[in-house]
C-alpha positions as CSV (number, residue, x, y, z in Angstrom):
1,X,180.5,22.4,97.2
2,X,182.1,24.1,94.3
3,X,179.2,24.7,92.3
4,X,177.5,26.4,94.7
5,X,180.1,28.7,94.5
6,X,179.8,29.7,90.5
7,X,177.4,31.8,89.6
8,X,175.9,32.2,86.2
9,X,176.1,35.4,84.6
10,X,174.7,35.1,81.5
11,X,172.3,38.4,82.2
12,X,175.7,40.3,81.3
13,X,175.1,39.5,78.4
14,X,171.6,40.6,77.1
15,X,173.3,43.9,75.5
16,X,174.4,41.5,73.2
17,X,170.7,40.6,72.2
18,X,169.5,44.5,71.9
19,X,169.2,44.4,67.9
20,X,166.0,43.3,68.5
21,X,165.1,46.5,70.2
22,X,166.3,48.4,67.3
23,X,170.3,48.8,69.1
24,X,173.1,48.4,66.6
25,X,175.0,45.0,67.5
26,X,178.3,45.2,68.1
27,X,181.1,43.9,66.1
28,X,182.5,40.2,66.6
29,X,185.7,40.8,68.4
30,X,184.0,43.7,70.9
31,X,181.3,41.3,72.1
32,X,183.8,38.6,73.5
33,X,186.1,42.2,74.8
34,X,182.7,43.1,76.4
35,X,181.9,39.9,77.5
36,X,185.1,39.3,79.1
37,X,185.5,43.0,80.7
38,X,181.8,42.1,82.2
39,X,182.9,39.2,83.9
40,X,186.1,40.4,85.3
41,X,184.0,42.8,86.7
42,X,181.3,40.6,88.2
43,X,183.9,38.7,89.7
44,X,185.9,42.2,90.9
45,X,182.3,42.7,92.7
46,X,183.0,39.6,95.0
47,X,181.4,36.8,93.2
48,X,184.1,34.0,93.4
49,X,183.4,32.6,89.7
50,X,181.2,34.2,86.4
51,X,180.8,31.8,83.9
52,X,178.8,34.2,80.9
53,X,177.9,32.7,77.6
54,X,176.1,34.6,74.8
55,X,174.3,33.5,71.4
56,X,175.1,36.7,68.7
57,X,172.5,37.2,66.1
58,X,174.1,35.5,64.3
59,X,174.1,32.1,66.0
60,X,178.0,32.4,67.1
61,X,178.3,31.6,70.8
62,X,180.8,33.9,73.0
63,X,181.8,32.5,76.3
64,X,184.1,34.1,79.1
65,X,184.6,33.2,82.9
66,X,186.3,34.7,85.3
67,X,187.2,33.8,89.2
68,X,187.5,30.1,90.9
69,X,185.1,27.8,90.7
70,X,186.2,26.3,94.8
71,X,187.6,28.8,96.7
72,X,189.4,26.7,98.8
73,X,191.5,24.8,96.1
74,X,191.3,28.0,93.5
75,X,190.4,25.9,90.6
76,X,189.3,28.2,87.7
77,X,185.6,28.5,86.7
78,X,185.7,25.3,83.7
79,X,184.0,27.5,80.8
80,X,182.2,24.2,79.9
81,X,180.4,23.8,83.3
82,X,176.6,23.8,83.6
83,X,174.9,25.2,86.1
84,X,171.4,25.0,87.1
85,X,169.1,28.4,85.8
86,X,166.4,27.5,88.0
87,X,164.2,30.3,88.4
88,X,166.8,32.7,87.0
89,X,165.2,32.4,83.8
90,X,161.6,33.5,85.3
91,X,163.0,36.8,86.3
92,X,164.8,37.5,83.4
93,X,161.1,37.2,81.5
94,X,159.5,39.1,84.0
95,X,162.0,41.7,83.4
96,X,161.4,41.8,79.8
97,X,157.2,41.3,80.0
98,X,158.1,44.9,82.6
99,X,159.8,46.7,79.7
100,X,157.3,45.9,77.0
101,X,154.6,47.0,79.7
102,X,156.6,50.5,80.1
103,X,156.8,50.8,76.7
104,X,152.8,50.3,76.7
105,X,153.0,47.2,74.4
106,X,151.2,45.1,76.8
107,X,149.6,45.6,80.2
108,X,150.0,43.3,83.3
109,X,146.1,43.6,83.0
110,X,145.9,41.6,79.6
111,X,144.8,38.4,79.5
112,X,146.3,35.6,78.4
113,X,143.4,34.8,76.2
114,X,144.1,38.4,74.3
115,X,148.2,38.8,75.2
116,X,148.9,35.1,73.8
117,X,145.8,33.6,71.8
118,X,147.7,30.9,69.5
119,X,150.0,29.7,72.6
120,X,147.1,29.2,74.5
121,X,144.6,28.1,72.0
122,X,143.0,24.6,72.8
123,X,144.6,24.5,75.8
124,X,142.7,23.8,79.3
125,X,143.5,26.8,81.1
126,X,141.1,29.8,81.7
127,X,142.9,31.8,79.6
128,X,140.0,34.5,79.7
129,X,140.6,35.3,83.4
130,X,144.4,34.8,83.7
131,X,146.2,38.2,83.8
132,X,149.8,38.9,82.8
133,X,150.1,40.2,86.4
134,X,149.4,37.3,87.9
135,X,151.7,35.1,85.3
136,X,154.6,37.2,87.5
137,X,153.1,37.5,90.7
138,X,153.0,33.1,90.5
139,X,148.7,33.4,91.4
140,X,147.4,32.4,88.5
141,X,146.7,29.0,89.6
142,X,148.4,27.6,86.4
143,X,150.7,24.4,88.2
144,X,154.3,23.8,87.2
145,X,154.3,20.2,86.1
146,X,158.0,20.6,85.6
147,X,160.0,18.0,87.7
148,X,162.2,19.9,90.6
149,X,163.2,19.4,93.9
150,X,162.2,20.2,97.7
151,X,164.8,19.0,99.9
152,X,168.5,18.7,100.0
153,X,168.6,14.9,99.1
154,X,166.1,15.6,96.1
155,X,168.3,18.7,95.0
156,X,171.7,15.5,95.1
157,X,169.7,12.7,93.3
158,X,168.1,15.5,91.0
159,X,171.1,18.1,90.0
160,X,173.0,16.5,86.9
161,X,169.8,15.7,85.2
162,X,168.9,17.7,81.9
163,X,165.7,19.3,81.3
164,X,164.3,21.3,78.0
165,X,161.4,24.0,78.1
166,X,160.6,25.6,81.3
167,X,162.6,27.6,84.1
């Protein structure tokens, strides 16, 4: 299937989100060169299709793909295809909650209670007892109501439908 093919490689990208961390952004025309340069490269790696999209600072979106979307046929990545994040998005937090724990701005021995008070104020959780560390390790017995899939028939039925929040 071609979409298995594509891979989503938005995490290029996250230079593009460092003025938050106190690094200069770069100028409009250098972001979509970057952006472009990084998928080439991606792709020159051996994935056969990057599709990379970015949101700038200031709320201008920068797309670039690179590769085929179906090997077979050679039919370019489409740069408006959507692709599933699925738990992409969990590692890219735990890579971030990592930094911030380098940088001694949180430890993966704070609770939630203490690390997050007003997102989990009111809610039923034991927030006192939760850990950050077990937030990434995936013990803290918190469930994940989100709707998903567990077999290859589910995954069919389940794949064009749209979901906000979550990972």
């Amino acid at each position: 299937m071609p979409h298995r093919l594509v891979v989503l490689a938005g995490v290029v990208a996250l230079a593009v989100s460092m003025p938050a961390c106190g690094v200069a952004a770069p100028a409009r025309d250098s972001v979509s060169q970057q952006l472009r340069r990084d998928s080439e490269a991606i792709h020159a790696l051996g994935v056969s299709g990057v599709q990379a999209r970015v949101v700038t600072g200031e709320g201008r979106q920068v797309l670039a793909v690179a590769g085929s979307a179906d090997r077979r046929s050679g039919a370019a990545v489409s740069a408006q295809g959507y692709f599933r994040m699925a738990s992409t998005a969990k590692t890219l937090i735990a890579i971030v909650v990592l930094q911030l724990a380098a940088e001694g701005r949180l430890s993966l021995d704070d609770t939630l209670a203490g690390a997050l008070p007003a997102v989990v104020a009111g809610s039923p959780i034991d927030a006192e007892h939760i850990t950050v560390r077990q937030l990434l390790q995936h013990t803290s017995g918190i469930h994940d109501d989100l709707p998903g899939y567990t077999t290859a028939e589910e995954y069919l039925a389940q794949r064009h439908e749209l979901h906000s929040g979550g990972s």
